[in-house]
Every structure is written in structure tokens, then in C-alpha cells.
N, C-alpha and C positions, 0 to 999 in steps of 0.2 A: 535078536542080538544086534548090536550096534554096527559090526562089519558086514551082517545083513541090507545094510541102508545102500551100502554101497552099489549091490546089483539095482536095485531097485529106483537110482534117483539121479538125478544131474551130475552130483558129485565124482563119479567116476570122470568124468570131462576132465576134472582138476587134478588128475594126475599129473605130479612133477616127475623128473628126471629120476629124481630116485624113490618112486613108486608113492611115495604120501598123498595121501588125498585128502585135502584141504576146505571145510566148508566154515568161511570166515578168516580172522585174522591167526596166520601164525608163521612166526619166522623160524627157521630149521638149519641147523649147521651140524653135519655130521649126522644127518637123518634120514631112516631107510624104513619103507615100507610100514608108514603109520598112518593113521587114520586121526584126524583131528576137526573137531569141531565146535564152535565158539559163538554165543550169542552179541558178546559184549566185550569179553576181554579179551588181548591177546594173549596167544602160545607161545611159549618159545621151547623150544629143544636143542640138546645138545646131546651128541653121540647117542641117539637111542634108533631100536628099531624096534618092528614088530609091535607099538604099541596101538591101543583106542584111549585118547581123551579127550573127553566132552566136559564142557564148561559148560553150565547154567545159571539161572539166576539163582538158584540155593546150593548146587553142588558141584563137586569136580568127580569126574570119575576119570581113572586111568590103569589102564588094565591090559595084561597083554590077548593079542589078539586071539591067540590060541585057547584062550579063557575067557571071551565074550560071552559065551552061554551061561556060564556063572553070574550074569548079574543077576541073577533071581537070586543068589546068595545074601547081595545086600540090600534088595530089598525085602526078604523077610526078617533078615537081623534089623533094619529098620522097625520093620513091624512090630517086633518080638521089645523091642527098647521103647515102641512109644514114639516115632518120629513120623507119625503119618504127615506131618507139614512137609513133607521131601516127597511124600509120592504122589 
């Protein structure tokens, strides 16, 4: 799960003031305890909390944290559709 990375890695360091943890570009106004990370683009957020979104080069994912373990949700609705070019 994607809020798994966080014990696990540098990213904890980047904790801001209001608990986001930040790996790459993202600007944050009225944001509480998200998780965001970015290969290329930037984030931006306005009033949210509690979220995961990962940018890559094929997909966005944004999910709330409390429901990270559900990405295997889409990745087999991937599956099941035919989109093996995302996994």
C-alpha cells in the first residue's frame, strides 16, 4: 500500500507542518495530512486531507488514505478491462 512507503523510506523527513509528506513537486493550501508524490508534474491541493496521490507517467492515482489497501481494486478492474499497459 502506498502510505506503507512512508515508514519505509526518506519521505518521512518531508514532513511539513501540517503532516503531508511530499516526495517531488506539490504546492498545498489548506492541506492536512496527505501523502503526495510526483515523478514529473506538479500537485496542487486545495482544502483536502487524509489523501494518497501518486502521479506517473501513465496514471493518477488519489485515494483516501484509509483506503490504500484497496489499490488491488484497480488493478484488477485494470486487468479484467484489458489495460495491462498501466501495470
Amino acid at each position: 500500500a502506498w502510505d506503507s512507503i512512508v515508514d519505509y523510506s526518506n519521505y518521512k523527513e518531508d514532513t511539513d507542518d501540517n503532516g503531508n509528506i511530499v516526495a517531488g513537486n506539490h504546492l498545498a493550501i489548506d492541506t492536512k495530512d496527505c501523502i503526495t508524490y510526483s515523478k514529473k508534474r506538479l500537485i496542487t491541493t486545495i482544502g483536502v486531507d487524509n489523501l494518497i496521490i501518486v502521479e506517473t507517467e501513465d496514471a493518477i492515482l488519489v485515494c483516501d488514505k484509509n483506503r490504500a489497501q484497496d489499490v488491488k481494486l484497480i488493478v484488477d478492474k485494470l486487468k479484467e478491462d484489458g489495460h495491462n499497459e498501466l501495470l
